[in-house]
MMTF fields as JSON, N, C-alpha, C and O atoms, coordinates in Angstrom:
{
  "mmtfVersion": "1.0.0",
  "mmtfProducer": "UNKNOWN",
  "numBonds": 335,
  "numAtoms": 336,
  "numGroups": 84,
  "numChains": 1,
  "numModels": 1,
  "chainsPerModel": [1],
  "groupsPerChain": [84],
  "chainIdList": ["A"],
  "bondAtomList": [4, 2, 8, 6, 12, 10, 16, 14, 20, 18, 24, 22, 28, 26, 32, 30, 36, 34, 40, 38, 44, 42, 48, 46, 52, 50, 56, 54, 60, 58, 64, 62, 68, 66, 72, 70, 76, 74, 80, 78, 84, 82, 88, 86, 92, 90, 96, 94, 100, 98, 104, 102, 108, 106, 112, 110, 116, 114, 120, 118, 124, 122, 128, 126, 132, 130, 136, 134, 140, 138, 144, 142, 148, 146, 152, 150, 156, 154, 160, 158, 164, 162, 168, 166, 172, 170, 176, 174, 180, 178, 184, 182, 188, 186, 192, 190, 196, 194, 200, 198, 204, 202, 208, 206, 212, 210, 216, 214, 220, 218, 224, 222, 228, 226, 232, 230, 236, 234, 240, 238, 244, 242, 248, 246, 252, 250, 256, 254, 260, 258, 264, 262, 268, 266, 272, 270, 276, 274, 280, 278, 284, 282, 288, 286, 292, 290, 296, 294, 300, 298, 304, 302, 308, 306, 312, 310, 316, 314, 320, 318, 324, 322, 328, 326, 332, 330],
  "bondOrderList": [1, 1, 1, 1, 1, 1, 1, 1, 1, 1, 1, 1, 1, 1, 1, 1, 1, 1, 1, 1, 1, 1, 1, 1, 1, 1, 1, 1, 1, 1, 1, 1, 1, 1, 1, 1, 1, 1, 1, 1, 1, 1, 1, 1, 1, 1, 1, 1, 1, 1, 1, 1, 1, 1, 1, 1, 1, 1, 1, 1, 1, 1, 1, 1, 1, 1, 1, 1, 1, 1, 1, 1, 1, 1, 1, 1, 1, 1, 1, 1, 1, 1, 1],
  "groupList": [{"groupName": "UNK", "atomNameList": ["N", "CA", "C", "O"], "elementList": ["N", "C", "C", "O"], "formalChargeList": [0, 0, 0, 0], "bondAtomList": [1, 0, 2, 1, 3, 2], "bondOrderList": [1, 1, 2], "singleLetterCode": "X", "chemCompType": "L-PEPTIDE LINKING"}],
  "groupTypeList": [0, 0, 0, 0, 0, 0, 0, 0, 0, 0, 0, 0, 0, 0, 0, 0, 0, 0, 0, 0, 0, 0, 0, 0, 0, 0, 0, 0, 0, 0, 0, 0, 0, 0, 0, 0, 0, 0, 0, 0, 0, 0, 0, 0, 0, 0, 0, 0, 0, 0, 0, 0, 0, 0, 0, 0, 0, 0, 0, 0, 0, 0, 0, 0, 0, 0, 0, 0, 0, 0, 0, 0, 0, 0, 0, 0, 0, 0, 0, 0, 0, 0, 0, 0],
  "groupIdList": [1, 2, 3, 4, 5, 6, 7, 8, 9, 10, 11, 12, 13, 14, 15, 16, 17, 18, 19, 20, 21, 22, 23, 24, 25, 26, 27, 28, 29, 30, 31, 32, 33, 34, 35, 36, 37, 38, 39, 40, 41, 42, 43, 44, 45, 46, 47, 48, 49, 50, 51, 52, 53, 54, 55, 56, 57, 58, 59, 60, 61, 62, 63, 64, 65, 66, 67, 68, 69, 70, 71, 72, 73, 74, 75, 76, 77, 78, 79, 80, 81, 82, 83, 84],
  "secStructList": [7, 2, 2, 2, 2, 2, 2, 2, 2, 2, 2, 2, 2, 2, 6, 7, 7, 3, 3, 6, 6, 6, 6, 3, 3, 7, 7, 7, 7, 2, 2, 2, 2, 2, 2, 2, 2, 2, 2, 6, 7, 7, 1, 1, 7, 2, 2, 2, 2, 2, 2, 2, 2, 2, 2, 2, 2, 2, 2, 2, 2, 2, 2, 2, 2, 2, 2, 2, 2, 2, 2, 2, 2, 2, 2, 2, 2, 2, 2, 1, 7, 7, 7, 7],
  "xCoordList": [4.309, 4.233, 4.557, 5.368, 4.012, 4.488, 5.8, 6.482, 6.244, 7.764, 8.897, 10.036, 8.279, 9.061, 9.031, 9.998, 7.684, 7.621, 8.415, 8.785, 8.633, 8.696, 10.497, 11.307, 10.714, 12.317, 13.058, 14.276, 12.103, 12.117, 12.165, 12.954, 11.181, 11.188, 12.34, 12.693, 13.152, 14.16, 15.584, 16.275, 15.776, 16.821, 16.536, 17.315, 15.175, 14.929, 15.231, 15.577, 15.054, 14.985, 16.398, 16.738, 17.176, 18.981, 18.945, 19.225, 18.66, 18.966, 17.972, 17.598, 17.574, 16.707, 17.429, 18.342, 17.33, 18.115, 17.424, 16.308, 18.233, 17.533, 17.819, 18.633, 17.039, 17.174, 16.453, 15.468, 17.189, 16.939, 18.023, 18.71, 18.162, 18.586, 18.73, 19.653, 17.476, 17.112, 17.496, 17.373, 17.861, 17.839, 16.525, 16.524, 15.594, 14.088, 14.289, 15.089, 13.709, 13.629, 12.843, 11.652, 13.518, 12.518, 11.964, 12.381, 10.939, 9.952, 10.746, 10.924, 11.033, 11.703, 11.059, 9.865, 12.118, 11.917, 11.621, 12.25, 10.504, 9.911, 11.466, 11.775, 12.106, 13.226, 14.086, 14.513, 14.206, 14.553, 14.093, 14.909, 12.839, 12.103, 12.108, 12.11, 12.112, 12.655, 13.77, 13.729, 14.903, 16.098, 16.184, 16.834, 15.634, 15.659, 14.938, 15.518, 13.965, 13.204, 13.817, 13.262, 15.129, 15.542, 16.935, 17.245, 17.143, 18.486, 17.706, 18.157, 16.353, 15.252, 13.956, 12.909, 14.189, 12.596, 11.654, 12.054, 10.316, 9.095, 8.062, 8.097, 7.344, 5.99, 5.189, 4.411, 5.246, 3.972, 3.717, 4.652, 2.516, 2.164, 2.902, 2.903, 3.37, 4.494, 3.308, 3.503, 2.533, 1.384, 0.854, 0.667, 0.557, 0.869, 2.117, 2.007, 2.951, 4.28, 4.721, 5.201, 4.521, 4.968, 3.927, 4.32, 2.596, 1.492, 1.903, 2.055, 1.935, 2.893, 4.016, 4.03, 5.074, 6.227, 5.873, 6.281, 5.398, 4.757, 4.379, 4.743, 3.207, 2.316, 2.996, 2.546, 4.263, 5.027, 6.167, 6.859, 6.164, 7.844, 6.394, 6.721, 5.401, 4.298, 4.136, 4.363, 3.771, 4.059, 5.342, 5.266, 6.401, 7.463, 7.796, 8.159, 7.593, 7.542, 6.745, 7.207, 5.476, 4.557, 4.853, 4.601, 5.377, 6.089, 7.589, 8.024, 8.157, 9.389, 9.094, 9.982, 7.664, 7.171, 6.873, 7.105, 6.206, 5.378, 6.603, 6.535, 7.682, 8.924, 9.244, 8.747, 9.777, 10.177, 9.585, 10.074, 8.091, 7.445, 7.534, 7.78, 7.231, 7.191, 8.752, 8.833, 9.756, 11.098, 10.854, 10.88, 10.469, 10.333, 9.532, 9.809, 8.718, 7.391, 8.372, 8.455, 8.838, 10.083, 10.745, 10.735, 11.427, 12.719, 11.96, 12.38, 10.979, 10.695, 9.836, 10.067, 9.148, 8.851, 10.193, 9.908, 11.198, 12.501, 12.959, 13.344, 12.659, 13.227, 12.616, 13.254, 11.331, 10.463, 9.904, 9.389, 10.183, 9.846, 8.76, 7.75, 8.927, 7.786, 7.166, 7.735, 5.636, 4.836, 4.549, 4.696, 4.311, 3.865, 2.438, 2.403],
  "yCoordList": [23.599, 22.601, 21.216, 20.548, 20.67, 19.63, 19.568, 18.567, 20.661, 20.384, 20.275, 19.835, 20.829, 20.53, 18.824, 18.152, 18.428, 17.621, 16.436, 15.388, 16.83, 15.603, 15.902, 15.007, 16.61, 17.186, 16.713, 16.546, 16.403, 15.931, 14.331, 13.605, 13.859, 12.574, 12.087, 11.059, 12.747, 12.647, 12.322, 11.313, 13.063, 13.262, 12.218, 11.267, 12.112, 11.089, 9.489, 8.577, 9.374, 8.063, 7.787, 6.611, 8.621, 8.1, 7.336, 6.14, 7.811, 6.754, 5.566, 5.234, 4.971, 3.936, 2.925, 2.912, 1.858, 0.804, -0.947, -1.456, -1.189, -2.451, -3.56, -3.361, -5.219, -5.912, -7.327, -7.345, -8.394, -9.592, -10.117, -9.217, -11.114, -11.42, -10.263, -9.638, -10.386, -9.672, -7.905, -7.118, -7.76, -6.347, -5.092, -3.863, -6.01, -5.244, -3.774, -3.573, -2.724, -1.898, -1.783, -2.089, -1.345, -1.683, -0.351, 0.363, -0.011, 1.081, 2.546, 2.45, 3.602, 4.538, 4.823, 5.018, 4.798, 4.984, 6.482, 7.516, 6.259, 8.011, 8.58, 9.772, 7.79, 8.542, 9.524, 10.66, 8.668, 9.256, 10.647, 11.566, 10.854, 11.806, 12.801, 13.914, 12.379, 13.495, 14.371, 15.554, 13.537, 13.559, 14.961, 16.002, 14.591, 15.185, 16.721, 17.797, 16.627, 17.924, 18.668, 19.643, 18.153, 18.741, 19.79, 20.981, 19.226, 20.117, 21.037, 22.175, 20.625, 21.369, 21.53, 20.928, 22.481, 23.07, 22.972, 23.508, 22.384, 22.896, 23.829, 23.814, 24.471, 24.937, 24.077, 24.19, 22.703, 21.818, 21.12, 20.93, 20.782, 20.018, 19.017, 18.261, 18.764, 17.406, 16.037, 15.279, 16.078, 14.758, 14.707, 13.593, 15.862, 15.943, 15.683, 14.737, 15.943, 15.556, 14.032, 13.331, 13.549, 12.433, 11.68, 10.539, 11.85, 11.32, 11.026, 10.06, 12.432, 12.595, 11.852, 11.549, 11.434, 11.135, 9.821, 9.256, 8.896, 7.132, 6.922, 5.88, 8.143, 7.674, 7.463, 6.7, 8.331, 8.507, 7.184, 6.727, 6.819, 5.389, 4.413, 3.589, 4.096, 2.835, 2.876, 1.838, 3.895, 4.177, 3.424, 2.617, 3.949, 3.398, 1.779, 1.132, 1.343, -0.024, -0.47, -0.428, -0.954, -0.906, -1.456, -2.624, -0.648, -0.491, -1.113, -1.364, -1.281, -1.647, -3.392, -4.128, -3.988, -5.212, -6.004, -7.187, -4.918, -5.228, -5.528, -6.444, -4.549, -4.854, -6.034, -6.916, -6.545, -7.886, -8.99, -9.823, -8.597, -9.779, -10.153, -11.277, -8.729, -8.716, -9.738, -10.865, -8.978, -9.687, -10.83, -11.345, -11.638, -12.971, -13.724, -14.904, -13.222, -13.733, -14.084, -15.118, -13.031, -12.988, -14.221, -14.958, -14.24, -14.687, -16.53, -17.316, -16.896, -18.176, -18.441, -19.477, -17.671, -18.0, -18.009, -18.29, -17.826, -18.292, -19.442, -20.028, -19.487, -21.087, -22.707, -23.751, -22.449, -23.433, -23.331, -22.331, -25.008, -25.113, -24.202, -24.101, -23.441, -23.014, -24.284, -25.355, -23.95, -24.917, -25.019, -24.003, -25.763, -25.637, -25.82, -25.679],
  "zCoordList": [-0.671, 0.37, -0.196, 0.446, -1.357, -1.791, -2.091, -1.874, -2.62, -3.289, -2.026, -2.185, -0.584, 0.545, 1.054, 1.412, 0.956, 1.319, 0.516, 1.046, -1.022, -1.86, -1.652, -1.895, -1.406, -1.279, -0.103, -0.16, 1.381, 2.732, 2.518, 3.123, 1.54, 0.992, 0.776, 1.354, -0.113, -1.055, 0.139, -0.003, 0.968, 1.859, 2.666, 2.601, 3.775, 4.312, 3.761, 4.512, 2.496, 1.99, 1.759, 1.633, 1.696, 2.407, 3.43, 3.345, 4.34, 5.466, 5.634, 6.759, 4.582, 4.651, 4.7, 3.874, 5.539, 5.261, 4.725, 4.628, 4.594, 3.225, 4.102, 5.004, 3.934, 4.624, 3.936, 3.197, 4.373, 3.593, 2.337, 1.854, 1.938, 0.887, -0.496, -1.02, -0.678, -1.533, -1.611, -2.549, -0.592, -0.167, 0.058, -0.009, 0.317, 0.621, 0.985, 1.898, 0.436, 1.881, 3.014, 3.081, 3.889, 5.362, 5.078, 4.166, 5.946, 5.679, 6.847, 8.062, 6.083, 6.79, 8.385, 8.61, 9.386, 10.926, 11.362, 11.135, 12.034, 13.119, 13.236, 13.214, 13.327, 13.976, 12.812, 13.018, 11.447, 10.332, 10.359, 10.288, 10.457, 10.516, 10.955, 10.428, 12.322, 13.463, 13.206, 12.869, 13.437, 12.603, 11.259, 11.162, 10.804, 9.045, 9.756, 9.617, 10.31, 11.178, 12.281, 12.787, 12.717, 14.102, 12.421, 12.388, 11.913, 11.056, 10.098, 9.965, 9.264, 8.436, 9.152, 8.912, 10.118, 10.783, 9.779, 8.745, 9.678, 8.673, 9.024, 10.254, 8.745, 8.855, 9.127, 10.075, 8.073, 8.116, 9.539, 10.316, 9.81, 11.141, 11.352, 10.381, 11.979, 12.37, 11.744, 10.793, 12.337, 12.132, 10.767, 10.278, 10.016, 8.396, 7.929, 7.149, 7.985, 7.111, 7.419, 6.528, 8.784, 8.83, 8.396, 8.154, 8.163, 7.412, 5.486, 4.739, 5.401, 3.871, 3.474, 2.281, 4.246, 4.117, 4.473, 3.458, 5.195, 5.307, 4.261, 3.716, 3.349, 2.425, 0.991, 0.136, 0.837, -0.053, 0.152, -0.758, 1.256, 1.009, 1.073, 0.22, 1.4, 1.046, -0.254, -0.876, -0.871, -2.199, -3.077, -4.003, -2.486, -2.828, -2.858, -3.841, -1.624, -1.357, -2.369, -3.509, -2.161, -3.113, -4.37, -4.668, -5.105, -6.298, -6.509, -7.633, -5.591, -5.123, -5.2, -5.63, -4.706, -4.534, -5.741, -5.992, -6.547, -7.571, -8.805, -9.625, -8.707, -9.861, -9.183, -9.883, -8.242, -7.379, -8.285, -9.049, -7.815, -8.716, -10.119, -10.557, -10.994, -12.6, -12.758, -13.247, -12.225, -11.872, -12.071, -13.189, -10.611, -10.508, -11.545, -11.76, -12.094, -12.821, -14.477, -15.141, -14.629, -15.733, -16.052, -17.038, -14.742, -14.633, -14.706, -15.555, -13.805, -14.044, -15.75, -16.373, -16.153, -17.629, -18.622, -19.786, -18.44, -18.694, -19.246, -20.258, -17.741, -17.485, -18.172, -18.308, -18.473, -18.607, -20.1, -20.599, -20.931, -22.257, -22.675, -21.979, -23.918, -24.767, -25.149, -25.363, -25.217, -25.39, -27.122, -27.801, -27.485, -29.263, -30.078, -31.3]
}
C-alpha cells in the first residue's frame, strides 16, 4: 500500500505547477488526483489516499521552504563584512 501510494505521489507531482518569481510550488489540485485515479483505479479509500498524497506534497513543500530559506540565509551572510 505504501509503495502505491508513494508511486501515485511520484506521477501526480508531474503535473504540479510552480508559481511566483521564485518558482514556488503550488500545492497539488483534487483534480490532479482524480485525474491520476480515473487512468490507475486503487483499492485504497479515496479519502485515505487523497489524505496520503496532501500529507506527502506538505511534506514536500515544507522542505521545499526550508531549502528557500537555508538558500536565502546563505546567500545574505555572503554579502556582508566578516567581522574581526
Amino acid at each position: 500500500m505504501v509503495a502505491e501510494i508513494l508511486e501515485a505521489y511520484g506521477h501526480i507531482g508531474r503535473s504540479r505547477q510552480y508559481v511566483g518569481m521564485i518558482g514556488a510550488p503550488a500545492p497539488i489540485a483534487p483534480v490532479a488526483i482524480a485525474e491520476y485515479l480515473d487512468r490507475f483505479p486503487s483499492v485504497i479509500c479515496r479519502e485515505e489516499f487523497d489524505a496520503a498524497i496532501f500529507a506527502l506534497d506538505d511534506e514536500f513543500r515544507r522542505r521545499w521552504d526550508e531549502q528557500q530559506e537555508e538558500a536565502r540565509a546563505e546567500s545574505e551572510g555572503k554579502g556582508r563584512p566578516r567581522k574581526r
